[in-house]
C-alpha positions in Angstrom: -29.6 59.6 -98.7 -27.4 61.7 -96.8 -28.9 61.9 -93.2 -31.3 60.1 -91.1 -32.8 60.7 -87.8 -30.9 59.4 -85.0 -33.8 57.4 -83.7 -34.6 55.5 -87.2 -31.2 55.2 -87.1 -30.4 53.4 -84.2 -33.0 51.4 -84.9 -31.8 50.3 -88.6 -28.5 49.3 -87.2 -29.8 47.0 -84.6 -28.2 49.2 -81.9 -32.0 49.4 -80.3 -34.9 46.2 -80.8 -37.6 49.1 -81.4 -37.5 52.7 -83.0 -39.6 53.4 -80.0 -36.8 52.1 -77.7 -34.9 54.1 -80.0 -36.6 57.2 -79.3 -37.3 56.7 -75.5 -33.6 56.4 -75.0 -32.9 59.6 -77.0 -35.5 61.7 -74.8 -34.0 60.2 -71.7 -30.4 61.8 -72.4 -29.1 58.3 -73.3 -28.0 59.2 -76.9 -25.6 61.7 -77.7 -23.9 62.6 -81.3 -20.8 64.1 -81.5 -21.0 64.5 -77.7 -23.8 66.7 -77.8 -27.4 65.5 -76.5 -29.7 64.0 -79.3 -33.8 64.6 -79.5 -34.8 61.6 -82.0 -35.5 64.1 -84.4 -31.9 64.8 -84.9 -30.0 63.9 -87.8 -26.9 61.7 -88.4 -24.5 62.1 -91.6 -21.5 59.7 -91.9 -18.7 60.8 -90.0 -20.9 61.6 -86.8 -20.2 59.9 -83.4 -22.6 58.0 -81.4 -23.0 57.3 -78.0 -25.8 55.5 -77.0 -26.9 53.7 -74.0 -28.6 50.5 -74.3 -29.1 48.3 -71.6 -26.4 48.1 -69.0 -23.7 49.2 -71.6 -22.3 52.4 -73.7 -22.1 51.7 -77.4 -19.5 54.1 -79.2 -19.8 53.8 -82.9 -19.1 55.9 -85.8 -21.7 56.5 -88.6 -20.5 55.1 -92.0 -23.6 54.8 -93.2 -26.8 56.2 -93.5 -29.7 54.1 -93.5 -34.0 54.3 -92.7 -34.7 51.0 -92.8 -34.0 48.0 -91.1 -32.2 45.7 -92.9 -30.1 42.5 -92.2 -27.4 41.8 -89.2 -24.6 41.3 -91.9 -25.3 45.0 -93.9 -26.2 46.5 -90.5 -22.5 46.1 -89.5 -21.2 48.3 -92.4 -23.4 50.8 -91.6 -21.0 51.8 -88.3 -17.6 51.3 -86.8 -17.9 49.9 -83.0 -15.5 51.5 -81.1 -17.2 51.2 -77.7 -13.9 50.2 -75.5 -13.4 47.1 -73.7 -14.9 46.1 -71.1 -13.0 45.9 -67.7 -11.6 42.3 -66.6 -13.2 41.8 -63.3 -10.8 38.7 -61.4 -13.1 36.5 -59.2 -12.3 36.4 -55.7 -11.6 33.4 -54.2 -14.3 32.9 -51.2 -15.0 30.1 -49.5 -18.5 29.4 -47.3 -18.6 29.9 -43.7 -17.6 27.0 -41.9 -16.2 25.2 -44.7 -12.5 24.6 -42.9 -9.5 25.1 -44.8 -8.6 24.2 -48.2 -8.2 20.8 -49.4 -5.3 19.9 -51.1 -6.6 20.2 -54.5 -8.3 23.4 -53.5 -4.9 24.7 -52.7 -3.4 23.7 -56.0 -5.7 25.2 -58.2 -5.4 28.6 -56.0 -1.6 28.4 -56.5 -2.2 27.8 -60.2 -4.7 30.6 -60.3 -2.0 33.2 -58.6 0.5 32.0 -61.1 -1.5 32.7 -64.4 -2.3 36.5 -63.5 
């Protein structure tokens, strides 16, 4: 097999839990290949790159393989190459509740140890 439609596709991979989810996503502008905006009907070879929504998060991958139907999580990871990049490190703020008073000492020294690591 040498291409697949994008929505099967997505779907065979475990990149979506439905092909309609799949396709819904694609008609919504949430699927590009090769940076250009994918109907489902379009077709993915190996080599292609996809960019699909899902969720709350952008998956980059790159098509290794082609494949129609779903098959296990293990062979679904050879099908693609994730190179969606890393998520950004978001450092909690240290807030205290209104009327709370000031710091024990404790408190304190786990602040200090907190400034220290970063």
């Amino acid at each position: 097999m040498e291409s697949t439609r994008i929505d099967s596709w997505l779907w065979a991979v475990r990149l979506t839990k439905t092909r309609p989810d799949a396709a819904q996503a694609c008609r919504g502008g949430h699927v590009r290949i090769n940076d250009k905006p994918a109907k489902p009907s379009a077709t993915v070879v190996p080599g292609d790159t996809v960019r699909a929504r899902v969720g709350d998060r952008t998956r980059v991958v790159e098509v290794v393989r082609v494949i129609s139907k779903r098959v296990g999580a293990e062979i679904a990871t050879m099908c693609f190459i994730d190179r969606t990049p890393k998520p950004p490190v978001e450092v909690p703020i240290a807030r205290r509740d209104r009327g709370a008073g000031r710091p024990t000492k404790r408190e304190r020294r786990e602040l200090d140890r907190f400034r220290t690591q970063n």
